[in-house]
Biopython code that builds the backbone (N, CA, C, O; Angstrom):
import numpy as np
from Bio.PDB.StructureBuilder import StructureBuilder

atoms = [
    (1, "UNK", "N", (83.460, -56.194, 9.782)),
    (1, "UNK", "CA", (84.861, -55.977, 10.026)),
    (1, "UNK", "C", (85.389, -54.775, 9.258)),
    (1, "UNK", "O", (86.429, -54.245, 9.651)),
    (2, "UNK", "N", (84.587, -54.186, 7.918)),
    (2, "UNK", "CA", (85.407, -53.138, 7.571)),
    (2, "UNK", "C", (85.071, -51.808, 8.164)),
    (2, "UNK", "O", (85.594, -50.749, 7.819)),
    (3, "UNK", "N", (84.297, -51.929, 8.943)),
    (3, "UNK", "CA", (84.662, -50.694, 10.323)),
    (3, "UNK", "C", (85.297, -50.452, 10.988)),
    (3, "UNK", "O", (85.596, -49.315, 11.350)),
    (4, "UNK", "N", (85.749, -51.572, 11.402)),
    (4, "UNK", "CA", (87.289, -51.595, 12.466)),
    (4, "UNK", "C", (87.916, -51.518, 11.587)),
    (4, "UNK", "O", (88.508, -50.441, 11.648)),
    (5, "UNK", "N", (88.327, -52.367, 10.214)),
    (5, "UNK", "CA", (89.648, -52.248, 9.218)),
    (5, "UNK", "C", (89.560, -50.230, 9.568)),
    (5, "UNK", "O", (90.208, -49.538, 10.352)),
    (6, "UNK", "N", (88.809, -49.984, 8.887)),
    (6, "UNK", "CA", (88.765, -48.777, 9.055)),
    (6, "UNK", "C", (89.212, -47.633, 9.784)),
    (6, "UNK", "O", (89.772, -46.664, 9.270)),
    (7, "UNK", "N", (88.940, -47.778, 11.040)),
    (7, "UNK", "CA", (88.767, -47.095, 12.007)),
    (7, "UNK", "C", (90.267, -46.992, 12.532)),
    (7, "UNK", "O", (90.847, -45.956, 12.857)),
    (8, "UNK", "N", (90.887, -48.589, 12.550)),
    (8, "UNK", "CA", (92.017, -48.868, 12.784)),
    (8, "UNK", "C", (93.102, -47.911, 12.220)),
    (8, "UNK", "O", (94.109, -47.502, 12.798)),
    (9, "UNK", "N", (92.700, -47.666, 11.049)),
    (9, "UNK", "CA", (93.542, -46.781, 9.968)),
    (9, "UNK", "C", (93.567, -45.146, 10.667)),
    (9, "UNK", "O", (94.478, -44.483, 11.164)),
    (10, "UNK", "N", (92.489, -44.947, 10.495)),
    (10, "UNK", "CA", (91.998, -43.831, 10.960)),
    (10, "UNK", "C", (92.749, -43.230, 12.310)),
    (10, "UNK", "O", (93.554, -42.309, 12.449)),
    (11, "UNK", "N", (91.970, -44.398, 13.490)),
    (11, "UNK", "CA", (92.480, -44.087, 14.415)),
    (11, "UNK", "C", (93.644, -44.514, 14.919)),
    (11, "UNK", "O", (93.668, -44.664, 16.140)),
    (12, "UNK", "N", (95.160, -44.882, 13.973)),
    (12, "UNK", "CA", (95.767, -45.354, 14.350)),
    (12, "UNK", "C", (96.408, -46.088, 15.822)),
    (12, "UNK", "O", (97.170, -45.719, 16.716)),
    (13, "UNK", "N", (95.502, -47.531, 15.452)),
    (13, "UNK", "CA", (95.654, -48.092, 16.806)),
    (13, "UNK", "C", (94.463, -48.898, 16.488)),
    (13, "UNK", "O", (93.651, -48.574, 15.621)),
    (14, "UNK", "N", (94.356, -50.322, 17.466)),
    (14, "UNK", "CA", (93.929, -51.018, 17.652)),
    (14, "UNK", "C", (91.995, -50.588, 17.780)),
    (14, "UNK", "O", (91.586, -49.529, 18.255)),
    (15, "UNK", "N", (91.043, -51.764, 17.203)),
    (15, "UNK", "CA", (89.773, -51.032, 17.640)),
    (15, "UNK", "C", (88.748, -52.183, 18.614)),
    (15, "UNK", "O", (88.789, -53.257, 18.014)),
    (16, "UNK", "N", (88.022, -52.289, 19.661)),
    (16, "UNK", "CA", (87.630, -53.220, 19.898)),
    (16, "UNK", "C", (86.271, -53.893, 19.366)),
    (16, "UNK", "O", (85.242, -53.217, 19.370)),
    (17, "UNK", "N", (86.262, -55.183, 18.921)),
    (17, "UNK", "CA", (85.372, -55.359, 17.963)),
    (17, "UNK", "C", (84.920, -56.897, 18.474)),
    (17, "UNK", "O", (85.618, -57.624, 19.181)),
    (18, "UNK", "N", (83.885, -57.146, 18.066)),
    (18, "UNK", "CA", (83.478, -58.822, 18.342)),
    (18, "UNK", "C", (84.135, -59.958, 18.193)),
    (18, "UNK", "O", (84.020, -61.047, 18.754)),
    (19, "UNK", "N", (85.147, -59.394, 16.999)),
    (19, "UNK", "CA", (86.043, -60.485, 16.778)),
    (19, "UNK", "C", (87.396, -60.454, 18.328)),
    (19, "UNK", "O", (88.030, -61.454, 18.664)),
    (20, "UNK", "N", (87.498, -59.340, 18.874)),
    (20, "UNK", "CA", (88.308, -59.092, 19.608)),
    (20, "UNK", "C", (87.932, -60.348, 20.631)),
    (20, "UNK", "O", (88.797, -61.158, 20.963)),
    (21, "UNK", "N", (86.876, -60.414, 20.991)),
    (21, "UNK", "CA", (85.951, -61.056, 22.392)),
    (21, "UNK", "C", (86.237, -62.248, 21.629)),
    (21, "UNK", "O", (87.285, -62.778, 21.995)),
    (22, "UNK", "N", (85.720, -62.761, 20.809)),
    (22, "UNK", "CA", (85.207, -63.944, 20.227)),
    (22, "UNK", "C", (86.702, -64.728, 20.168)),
    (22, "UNK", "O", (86.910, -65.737, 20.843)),
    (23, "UNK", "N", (87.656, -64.170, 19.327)),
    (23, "UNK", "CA", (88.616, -64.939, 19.023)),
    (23, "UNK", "C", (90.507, -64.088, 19.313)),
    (23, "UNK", "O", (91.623, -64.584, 19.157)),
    (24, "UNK", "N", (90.196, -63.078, 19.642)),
    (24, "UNK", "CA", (91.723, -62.526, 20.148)),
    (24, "UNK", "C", (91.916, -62.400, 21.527)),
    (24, "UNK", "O", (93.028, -62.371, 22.053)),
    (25, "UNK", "N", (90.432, -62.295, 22.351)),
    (25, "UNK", "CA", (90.954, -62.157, 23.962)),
    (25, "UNK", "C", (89.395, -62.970, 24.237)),
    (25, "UNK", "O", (88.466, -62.233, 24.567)),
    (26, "UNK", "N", (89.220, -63.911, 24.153)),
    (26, "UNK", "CA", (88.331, -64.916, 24.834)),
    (26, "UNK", "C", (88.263, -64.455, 26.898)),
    (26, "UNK", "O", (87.409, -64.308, 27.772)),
    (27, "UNK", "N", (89.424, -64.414, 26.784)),
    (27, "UNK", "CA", (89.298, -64.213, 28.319)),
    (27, "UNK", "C", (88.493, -62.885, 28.705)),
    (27, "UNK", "O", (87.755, -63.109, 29.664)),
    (28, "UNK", "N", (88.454, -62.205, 28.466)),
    (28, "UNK", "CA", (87.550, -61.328, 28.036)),
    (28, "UNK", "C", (85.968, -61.000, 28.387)),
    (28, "UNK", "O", (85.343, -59.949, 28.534)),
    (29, "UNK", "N", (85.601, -62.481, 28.453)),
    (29, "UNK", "CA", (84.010, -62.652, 28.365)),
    (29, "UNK", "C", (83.607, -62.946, 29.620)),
    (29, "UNK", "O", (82.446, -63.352, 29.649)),
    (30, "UNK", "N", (84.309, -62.870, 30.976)),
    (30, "UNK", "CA", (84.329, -62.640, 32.586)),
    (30, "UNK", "C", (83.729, -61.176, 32.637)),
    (30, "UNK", "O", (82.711, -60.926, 33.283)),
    (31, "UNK", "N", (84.635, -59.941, 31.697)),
    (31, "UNK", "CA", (84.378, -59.170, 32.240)),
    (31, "UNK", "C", (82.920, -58.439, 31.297)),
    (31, "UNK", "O", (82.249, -57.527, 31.780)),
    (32, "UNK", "N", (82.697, -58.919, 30.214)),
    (32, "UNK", "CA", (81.438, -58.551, 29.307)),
    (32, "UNK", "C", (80.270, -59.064, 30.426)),
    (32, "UNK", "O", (79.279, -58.476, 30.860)),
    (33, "UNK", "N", (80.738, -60.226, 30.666)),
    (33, "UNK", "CA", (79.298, -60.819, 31.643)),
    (33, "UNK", "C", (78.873, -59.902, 32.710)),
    (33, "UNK", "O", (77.702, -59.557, 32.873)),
    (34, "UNK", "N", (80.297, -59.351, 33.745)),
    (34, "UNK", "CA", (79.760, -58.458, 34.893)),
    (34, "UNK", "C", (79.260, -57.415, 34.087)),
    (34, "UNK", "O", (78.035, -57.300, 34.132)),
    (35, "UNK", "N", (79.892, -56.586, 33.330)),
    (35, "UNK", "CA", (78.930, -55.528, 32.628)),
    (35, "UNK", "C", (77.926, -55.415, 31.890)),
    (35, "UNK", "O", (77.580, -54.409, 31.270)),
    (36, "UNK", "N", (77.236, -56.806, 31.939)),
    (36, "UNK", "CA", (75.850, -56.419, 31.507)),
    (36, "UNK", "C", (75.289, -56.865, 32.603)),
    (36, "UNK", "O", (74.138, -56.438, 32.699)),
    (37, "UNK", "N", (75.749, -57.838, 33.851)),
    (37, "UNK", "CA", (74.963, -57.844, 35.141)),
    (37, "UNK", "C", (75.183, -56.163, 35.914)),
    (37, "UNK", "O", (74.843, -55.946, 37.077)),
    (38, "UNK", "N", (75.718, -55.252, 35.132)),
    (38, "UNK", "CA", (76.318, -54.327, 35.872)),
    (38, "UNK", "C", (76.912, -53.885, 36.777)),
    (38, "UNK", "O", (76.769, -52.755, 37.244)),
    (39, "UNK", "N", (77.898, -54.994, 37.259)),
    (39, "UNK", "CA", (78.952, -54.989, 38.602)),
    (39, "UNK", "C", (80.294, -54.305, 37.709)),
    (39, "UNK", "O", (81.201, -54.154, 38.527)),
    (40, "UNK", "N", (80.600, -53.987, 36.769)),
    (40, "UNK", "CA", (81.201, -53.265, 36.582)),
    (40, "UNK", "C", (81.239, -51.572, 36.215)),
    (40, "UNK", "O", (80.772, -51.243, 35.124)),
    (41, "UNK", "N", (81.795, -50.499, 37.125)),
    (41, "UNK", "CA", (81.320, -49.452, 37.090)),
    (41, "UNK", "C", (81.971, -48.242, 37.549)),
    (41, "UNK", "O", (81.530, -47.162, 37.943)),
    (42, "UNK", "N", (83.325, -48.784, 37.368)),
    (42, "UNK", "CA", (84.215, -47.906, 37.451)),
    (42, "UNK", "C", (85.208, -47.697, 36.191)),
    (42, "UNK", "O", (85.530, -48.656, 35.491)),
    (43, "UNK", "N", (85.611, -46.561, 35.979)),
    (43, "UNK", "CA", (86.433, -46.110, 35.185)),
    (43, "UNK", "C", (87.662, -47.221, 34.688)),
    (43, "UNK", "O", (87.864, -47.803, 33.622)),
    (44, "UNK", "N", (88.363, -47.208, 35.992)),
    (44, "UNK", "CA", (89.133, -48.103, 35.896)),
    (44, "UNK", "C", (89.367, -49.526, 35.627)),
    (44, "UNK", "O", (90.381, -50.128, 35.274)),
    (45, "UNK", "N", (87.912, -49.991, 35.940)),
    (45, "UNK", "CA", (87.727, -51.473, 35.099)),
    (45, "UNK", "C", (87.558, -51.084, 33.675)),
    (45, "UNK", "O", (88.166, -51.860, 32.938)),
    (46, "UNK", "N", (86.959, -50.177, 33.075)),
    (46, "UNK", "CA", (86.642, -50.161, 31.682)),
    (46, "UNK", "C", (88.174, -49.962, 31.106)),
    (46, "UNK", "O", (88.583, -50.415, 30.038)),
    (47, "UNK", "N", (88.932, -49.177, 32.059)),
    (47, "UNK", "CA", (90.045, -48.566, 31.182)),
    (47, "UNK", "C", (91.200, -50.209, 31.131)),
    (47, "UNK", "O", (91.935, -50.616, 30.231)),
    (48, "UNK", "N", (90.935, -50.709, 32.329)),
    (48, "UNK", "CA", (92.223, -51.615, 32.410)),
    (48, "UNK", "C", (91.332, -52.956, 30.975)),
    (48, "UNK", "O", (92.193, -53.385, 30.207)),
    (49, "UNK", "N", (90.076, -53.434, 30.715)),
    (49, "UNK", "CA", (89.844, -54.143, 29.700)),
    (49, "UNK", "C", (90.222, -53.109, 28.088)),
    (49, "UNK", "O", (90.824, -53.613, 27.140)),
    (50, "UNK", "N", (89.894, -52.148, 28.091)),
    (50, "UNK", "CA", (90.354, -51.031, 26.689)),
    (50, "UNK", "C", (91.435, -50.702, 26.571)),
    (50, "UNK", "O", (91.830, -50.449, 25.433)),
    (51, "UNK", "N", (92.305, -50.582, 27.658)),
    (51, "UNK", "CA", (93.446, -49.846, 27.549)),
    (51, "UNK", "C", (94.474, -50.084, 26.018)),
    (51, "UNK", "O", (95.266, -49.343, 25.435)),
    (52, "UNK", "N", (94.039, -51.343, 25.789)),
    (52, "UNK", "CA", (94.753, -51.401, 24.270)),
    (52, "UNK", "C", (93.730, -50.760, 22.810)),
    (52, "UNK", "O", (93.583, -50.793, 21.588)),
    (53, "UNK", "N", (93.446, -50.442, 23.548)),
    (53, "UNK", "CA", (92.361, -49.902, 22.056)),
    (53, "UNK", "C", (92.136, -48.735, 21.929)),
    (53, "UNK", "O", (91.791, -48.125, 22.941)),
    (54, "UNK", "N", (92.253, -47.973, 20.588)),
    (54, "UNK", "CA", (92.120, -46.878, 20.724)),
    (54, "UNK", "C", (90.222, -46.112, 20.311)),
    (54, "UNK", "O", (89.919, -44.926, 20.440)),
    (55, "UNK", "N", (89.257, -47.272, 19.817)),
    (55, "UNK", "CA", (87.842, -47.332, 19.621)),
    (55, "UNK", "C", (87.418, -48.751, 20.131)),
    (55, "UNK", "O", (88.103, -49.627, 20.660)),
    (56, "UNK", "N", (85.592, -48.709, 19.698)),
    (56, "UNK", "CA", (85.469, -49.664, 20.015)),
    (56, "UNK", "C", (83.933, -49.770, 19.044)),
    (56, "UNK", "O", (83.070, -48.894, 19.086)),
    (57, "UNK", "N", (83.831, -51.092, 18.157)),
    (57, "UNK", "CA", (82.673, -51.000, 17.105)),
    (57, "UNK", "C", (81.953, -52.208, 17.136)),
    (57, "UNK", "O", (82.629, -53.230, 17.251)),
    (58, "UNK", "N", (80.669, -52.323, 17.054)),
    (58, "UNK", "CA", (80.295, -53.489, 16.941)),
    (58, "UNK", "C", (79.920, -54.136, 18.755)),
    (58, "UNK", "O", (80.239, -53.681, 19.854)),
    (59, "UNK", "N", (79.313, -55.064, 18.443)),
    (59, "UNK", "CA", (79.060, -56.117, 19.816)),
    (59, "UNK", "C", (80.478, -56.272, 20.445)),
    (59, "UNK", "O", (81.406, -55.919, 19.718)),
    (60, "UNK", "N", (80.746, -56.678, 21.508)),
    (60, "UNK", "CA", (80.081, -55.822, 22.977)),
    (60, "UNK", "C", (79.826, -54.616, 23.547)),
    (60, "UNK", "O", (79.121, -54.280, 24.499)),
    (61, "UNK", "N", (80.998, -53.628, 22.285)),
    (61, "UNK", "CA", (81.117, -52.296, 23.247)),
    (61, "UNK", "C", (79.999, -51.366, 22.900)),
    (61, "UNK", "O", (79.839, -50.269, 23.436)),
    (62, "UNK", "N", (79.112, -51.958, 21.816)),
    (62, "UNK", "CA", (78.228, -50.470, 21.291)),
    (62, "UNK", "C", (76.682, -51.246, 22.355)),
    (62, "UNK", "O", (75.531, -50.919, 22.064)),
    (63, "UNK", "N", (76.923, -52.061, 23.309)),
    (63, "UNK", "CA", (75.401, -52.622, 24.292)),
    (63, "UNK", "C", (75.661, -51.147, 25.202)),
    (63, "UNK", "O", (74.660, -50.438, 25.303)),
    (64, "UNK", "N", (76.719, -50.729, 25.754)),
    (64, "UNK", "CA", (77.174, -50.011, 26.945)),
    (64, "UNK", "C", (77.833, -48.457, 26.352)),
    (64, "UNK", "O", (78.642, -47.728, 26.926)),
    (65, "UNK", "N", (77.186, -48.268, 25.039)),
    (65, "UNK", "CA", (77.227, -46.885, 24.694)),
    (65, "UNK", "C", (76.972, -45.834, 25.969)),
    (65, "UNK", "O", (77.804, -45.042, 26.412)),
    (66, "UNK", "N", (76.068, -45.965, 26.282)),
    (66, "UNK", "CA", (75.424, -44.736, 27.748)),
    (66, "UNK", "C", (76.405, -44.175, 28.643)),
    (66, "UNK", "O", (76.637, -43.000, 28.928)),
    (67, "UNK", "N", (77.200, -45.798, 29.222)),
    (67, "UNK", "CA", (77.577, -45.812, 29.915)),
    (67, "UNK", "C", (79.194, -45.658, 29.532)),
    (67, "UNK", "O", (79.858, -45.488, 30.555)),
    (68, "UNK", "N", (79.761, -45.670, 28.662)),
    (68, "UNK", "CA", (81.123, -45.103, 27.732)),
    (68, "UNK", "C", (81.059, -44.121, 27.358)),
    (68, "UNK", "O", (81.968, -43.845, 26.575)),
    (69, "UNK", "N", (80.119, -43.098, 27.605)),
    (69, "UNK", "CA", (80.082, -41.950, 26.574)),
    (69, "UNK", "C", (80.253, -41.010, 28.026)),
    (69, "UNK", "O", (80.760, -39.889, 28.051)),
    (70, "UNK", "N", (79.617, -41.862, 29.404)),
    (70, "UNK", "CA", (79.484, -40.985, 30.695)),
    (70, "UNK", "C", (81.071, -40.839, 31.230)),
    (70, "UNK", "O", (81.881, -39.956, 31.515)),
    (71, "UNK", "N", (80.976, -42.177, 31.176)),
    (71, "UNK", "CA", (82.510, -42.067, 31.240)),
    (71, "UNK", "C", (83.954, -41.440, 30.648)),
    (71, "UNK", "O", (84.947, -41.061, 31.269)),
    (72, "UNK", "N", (83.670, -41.481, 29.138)),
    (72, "UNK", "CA", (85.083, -40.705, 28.233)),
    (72, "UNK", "C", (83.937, -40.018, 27.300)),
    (72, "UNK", "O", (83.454, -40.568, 26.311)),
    (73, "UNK", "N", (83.564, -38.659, 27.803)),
    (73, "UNK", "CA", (82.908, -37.349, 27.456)),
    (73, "UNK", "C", (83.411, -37.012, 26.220)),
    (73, "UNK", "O", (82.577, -36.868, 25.326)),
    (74, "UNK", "N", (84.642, -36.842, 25.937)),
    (74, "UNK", "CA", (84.935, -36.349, 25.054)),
    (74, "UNK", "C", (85.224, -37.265, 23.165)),
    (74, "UNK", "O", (85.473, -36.889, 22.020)),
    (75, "UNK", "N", (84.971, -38.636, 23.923)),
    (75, "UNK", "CA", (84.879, -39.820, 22.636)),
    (75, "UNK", "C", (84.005, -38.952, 21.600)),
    (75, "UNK", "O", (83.132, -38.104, 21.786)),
    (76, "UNK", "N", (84.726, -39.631, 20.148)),
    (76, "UNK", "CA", (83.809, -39.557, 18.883)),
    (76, "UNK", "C", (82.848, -41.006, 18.770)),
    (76, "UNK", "O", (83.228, -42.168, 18.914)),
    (77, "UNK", "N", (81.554, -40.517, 18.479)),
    (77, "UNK", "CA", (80.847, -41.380, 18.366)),
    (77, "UNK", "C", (79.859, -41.718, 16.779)),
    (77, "UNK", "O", (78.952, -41.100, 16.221)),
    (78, "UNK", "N", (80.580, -42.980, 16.478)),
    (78, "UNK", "CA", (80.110, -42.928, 14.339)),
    (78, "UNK", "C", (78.766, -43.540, 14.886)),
    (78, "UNK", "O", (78.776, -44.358, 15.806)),
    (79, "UNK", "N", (77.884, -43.211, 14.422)),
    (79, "UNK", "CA", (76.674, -43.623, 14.045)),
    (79, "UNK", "C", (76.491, -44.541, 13.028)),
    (79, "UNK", "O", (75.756, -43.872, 12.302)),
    (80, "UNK", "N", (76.609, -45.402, 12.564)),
    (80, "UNK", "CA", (76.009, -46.139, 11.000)),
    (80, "UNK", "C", (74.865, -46.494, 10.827)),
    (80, "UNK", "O", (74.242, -46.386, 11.883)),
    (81, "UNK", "N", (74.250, -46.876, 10.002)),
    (81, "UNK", "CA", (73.046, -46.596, 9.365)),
    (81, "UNK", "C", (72.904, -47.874, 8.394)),
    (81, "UNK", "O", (73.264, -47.799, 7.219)),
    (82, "UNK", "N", (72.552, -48.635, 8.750)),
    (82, "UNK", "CA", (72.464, -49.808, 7.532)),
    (82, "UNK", "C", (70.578, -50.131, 7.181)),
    (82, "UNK", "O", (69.604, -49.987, 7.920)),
    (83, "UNK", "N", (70.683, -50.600, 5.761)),
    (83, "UNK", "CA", (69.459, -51.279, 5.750)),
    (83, "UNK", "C", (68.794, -52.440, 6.618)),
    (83, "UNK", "O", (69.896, -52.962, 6.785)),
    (84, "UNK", "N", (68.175, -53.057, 7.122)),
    (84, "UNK", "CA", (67.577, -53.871, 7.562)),
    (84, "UNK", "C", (68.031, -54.972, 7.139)),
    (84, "UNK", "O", (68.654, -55.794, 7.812)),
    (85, "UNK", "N", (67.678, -55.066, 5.734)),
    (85, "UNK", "CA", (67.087, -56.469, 5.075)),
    (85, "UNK", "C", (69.222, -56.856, 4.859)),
    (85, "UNK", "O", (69.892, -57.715, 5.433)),
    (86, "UNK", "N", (69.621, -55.898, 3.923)),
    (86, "UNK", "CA", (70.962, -55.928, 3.805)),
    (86, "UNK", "C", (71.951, -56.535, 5.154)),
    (86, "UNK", "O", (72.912, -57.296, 5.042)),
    (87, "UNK", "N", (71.391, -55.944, 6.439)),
    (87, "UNK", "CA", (72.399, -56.352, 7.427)),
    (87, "UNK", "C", (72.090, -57.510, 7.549)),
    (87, "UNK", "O", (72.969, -58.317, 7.247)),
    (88, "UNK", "N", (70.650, -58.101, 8.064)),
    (88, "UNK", "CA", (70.165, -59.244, 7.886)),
    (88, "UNK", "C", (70.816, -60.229, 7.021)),
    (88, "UNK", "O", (71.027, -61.265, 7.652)),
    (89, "UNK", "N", (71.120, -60.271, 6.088)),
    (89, "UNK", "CA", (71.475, -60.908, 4.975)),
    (89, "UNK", "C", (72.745, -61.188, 5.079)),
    (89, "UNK", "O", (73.301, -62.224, 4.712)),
    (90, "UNK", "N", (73.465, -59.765, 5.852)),
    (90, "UNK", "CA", (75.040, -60.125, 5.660)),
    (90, "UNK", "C", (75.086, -61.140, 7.307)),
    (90, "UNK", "O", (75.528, -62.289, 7.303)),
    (91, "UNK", "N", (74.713, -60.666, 8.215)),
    (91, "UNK", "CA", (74.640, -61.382, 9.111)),
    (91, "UNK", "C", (74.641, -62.519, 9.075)),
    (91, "UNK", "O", (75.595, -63.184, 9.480)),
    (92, "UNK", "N", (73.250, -63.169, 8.433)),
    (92, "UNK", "CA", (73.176, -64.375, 8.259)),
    (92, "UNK", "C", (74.176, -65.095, 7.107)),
    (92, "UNK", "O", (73.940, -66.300, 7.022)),
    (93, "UNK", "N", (75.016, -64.724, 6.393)),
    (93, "UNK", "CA", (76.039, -65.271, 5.922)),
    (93, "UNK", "C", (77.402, -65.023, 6.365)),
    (93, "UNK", "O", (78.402, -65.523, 5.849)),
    (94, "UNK", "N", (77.389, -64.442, 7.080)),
    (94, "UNK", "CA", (78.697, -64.806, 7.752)),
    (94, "UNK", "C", (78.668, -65.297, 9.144)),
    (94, "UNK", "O", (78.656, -66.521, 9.272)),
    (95, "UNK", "N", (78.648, -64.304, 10.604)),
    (95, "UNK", "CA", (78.638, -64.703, 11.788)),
    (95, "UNK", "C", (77.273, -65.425, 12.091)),
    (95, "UNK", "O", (76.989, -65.488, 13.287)),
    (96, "UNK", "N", (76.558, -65.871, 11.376)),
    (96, "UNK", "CA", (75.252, -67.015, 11.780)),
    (96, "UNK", "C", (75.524, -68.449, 11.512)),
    (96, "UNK", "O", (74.941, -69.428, 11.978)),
    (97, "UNK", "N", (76.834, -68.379, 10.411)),
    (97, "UNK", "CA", (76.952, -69.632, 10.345)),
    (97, "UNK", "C", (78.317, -70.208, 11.202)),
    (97, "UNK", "O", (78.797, -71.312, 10.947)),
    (98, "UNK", "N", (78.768, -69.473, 12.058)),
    (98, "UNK", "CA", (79.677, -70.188, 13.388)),
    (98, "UNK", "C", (79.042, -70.965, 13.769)),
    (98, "UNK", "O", (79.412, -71.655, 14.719)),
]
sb = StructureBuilder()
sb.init_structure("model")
sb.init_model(0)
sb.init_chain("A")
sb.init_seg("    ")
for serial, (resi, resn, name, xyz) in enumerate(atoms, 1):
    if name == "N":
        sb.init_residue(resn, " ", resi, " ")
    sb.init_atom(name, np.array(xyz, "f"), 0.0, 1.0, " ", f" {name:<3s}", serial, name[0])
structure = sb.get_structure()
């Protein structure tokens, strides 16, 4: 989460993040499903689920990088870089134990 805290700052404005899916727009997970069956594939579906956001970090939106980057060309894209064992670790103490 302190990527989005982050980013949020940064990019003044909202960022879309796992917690977004999981627990602020549940409804949400209709349209994650068609886009990884890939029935979603127009601009305008991506824009009308984002339209409140001004990024997007973390699970769901970084599966469909390829296909967000074809689409909004001109996006900044952060790379992060974590250890293995470290993410592992944080993982498993926080979102593993939902």
């Amino acid at each position: 989460m302190s990527q989005r805290t982050a980013l949020k700052i940064l990019l003044k404005g909202d960022v879309y993040h796992m917690q977004t899916l999981g627990g602020e727009h549940p409804e949400h997970a209709e349209f994650w499903v068609r886009a990884a069956e890939g029935k979603v594939r127009s601009k305008s579906d991506w824009d009308e689920v984002l339209k409140n956001y001004r990024g997007g970090v973390d699970y769901p939106v970084s599966l469909f990088w390829k296909e967000l980057m074809e689409l909004y060309p001109d996006a900044k894209v952060l790379l992060s870089v974590r250890d293995p064992v470290k993410w592992y670790e944080s993982v498993k103490s926080s979102i593993m134990r939902l």
